[in-house]
PyMOL commands that place a pseudoatom at each C-alpha (Angstrom):
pseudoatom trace, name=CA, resn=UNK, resi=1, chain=A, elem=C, hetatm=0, pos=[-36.153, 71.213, 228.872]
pseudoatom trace, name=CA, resn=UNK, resi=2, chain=A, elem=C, hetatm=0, pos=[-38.392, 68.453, 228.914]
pseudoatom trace, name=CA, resn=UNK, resi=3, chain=A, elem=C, hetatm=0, pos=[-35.381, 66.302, 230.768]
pseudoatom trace, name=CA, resn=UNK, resi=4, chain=A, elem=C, hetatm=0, pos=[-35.078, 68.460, 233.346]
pseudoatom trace, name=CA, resn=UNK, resi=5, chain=A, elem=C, hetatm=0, pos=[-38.907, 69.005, 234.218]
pseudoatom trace, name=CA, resn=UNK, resi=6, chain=A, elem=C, hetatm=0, pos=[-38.500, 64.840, 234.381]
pseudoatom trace, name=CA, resn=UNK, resi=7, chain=A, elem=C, hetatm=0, pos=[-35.651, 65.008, 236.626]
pseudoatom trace, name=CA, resn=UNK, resi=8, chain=A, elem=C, hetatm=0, pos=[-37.180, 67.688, 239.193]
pseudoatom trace, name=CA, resn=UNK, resi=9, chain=A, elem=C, hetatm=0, pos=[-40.375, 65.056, 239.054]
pseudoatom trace, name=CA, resn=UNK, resi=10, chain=A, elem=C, hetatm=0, pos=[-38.432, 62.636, 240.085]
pseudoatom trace, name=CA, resn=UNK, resi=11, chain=A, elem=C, hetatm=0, pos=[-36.675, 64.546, 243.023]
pseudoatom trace, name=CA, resn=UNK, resi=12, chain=A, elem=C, hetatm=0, pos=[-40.324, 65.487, 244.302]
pseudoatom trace, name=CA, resn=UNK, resi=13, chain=A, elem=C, hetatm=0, pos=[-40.788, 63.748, 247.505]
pseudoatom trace, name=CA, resn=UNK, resi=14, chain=A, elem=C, hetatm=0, pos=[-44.062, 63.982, 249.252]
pseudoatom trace, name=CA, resn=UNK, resi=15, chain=A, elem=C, hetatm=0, pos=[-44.357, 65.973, 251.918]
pseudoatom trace, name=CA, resn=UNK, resi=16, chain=A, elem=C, hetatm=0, pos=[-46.849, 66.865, 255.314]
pseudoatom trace, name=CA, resn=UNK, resi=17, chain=A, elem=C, hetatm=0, pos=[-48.386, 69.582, 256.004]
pseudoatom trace, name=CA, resn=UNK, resi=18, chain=A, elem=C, hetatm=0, pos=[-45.442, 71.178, 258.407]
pseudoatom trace, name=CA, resn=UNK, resi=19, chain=A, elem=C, hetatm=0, pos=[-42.989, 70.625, 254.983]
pseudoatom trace, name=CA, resn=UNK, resi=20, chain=A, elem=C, hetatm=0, pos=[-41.732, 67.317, 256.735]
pseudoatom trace, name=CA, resn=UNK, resi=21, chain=A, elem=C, hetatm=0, pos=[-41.137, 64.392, 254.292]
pseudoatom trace, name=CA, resn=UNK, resi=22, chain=A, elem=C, hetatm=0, pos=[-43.798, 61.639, 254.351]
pseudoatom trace, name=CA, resn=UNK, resi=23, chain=A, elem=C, hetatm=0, pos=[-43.333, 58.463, 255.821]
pseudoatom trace, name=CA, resn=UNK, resi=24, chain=A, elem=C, hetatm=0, pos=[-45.272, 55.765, 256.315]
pseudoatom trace, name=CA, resn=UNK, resi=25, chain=A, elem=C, hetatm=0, pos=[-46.460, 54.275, 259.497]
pseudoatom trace, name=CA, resn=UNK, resi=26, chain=A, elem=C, hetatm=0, pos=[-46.734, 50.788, 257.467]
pseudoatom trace, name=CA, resn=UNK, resi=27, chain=A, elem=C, hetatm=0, pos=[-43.270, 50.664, 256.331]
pseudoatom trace, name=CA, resn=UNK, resi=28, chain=A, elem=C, hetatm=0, pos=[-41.538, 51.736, 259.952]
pseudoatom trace, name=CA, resn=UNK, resi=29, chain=A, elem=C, hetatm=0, pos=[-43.984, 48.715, 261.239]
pseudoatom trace, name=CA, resn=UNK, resi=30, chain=A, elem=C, hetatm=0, pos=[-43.004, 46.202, 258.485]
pseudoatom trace, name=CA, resn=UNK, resi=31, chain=A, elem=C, hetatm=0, pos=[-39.405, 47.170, 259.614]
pseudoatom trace, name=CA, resn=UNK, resi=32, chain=A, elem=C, hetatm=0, pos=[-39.436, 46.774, 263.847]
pseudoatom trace, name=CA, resn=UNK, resi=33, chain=A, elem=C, hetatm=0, pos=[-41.519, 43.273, 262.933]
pseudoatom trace, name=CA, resn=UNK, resi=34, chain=A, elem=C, hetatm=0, pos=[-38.607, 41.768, 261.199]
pseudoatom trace, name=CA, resn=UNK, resi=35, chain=A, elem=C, hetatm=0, pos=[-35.833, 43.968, 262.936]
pseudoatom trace, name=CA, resn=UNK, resi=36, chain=A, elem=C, hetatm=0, pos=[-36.868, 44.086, 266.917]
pseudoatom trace, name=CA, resn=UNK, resi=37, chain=A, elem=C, hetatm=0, pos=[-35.686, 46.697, 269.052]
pseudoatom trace, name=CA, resn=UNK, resi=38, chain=A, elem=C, hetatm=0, pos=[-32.064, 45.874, 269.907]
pseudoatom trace, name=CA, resn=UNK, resi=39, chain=A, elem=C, hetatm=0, pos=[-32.539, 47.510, 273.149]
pseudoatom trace, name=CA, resn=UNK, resi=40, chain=A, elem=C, hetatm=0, pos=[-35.368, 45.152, 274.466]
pseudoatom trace, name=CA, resn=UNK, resi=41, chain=A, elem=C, hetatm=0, pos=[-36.080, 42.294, 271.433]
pseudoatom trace, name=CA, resn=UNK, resi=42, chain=A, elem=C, hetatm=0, pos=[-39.782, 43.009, 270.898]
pseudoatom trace, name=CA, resn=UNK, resi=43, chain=A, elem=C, hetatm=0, pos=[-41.447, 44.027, 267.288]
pseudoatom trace, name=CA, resn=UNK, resi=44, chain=A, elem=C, hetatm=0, pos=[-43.424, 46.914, 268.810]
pseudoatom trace, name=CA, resn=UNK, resi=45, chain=A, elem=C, hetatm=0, pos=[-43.482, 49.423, 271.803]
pseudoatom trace, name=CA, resn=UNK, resi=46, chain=A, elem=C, hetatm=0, pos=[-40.715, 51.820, 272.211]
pseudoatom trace, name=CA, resn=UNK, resi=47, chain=A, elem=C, hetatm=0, pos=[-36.870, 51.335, 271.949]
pseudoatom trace, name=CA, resn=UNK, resi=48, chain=A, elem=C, hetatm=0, pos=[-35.005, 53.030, 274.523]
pseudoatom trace, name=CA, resn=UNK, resi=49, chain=A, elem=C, hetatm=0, pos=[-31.437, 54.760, 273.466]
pseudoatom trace, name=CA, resn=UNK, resi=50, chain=A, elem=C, hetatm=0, pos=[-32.455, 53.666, 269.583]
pseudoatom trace, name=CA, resn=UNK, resi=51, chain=A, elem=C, hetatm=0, pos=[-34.139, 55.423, 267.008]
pseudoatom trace, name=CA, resn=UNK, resi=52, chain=A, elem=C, hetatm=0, pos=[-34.848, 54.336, 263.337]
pseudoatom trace, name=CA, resn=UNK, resi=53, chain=A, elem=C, hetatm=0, pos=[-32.320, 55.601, 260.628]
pseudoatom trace, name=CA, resn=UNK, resi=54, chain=A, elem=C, hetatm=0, pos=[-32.839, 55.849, 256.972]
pseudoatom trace, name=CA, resn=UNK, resi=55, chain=A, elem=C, hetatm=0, pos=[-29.047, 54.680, 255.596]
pseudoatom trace, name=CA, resn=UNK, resi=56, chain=A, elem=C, hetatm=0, pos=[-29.616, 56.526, 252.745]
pseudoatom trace, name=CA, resn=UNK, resi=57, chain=A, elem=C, hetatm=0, pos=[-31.640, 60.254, 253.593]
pseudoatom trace, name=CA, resn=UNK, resi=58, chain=A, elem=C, hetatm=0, pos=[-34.526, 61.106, 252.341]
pseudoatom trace, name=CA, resn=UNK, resi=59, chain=A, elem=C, hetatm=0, pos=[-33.541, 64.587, 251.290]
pseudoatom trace, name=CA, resn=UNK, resi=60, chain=A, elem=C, hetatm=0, pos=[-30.944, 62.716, 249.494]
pseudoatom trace, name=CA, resn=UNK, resi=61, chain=A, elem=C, hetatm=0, pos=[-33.191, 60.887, 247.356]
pseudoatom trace, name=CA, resn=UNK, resi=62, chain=A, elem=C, hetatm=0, pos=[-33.449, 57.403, 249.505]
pseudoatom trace, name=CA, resn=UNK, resi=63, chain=A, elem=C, hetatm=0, pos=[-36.581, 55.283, 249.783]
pseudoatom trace, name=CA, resn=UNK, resi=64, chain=A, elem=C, hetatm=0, pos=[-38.697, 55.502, 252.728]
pseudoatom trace, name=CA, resn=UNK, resi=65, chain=A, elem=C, hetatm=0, pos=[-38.473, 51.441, 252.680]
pseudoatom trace, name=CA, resn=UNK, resi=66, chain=A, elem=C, hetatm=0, pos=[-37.022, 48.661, 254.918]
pseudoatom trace, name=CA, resn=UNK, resi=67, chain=A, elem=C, hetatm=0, pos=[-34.331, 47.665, 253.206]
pseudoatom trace, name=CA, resn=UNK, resi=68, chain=A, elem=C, hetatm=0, pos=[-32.886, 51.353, 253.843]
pseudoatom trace, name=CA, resn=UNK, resi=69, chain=A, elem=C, hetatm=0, pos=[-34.158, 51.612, 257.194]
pseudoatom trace, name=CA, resn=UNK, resi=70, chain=A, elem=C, hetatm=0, pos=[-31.333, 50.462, 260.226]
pseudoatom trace, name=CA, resn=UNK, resi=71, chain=A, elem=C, hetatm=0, pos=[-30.825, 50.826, 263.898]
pseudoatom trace, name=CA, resn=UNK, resi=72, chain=A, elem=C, hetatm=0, pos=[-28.928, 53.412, 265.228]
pseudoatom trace, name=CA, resn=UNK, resi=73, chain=A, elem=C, hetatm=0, pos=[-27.925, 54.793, 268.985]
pseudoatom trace, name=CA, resn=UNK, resi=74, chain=A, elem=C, hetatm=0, pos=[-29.511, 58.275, 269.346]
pseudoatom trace, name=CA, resn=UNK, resi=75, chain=A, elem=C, hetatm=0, pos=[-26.105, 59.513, 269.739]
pseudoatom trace, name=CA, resn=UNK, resi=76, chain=A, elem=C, hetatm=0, pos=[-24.902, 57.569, 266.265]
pseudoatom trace, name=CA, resn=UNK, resi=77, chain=A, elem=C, hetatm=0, pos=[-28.384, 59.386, 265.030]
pseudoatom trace, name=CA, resn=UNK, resi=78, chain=A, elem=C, hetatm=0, pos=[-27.863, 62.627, 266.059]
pseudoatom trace, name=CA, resn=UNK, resi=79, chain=A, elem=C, hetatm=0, pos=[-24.034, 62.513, 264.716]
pseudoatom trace, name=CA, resn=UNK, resi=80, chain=A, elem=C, hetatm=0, pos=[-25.100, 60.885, 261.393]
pseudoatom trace, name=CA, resn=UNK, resi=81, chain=A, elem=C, hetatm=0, pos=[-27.788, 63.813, 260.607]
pseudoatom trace, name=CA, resn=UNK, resi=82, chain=A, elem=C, hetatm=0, pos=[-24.939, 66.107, 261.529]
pseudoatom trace, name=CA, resn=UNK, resi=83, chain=A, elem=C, hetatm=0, pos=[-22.593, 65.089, 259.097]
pseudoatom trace, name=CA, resn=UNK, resi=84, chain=A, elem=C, hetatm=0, pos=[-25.653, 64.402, 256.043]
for i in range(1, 84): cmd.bond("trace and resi %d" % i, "trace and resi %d" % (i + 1))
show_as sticks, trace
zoom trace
């Protein structure tokens, strides 16, 4: 009993108040400063035709961190969220 109360704990991901996981603004700034938009080379601003992807999900348990954080097309995006 008491391992499974541990194991949902540890599945808990915070959440905003529309139900959407958390992420934070820090880490997604930390990320474009030492990987710059591959569409125009700069640390900040937008990035046309690229959006950030999380290699591993976040409903699937992965860190909201850096080193799981990638580039990706928006049409590589939208057909990697398909298929997780």
């Amino acid at each position: 009993m008491l391992l499974a109360a541990l194991a949902m704990t540890a599945l808990a991901v915070e959440r905003d108040s529309y139900g959407r996981f958390k992420r934070s603004a820090a880490v997604k700034y930390e990320f474009k400063k030492s990987n710059p938009c591959p569409a125009t080379g700069r640390p900040r601003g937008a990035c046309p035709g690229y959006e950030i992807d999380h290699i591993v999900p976040l409903k699937h348990g992965g860190a909201d961190a850096t080193d799981n954080m990638q580039w990706l097309t928006v049409p590589e995006h939208k057909n990697k969220t398909k298929l997780e």
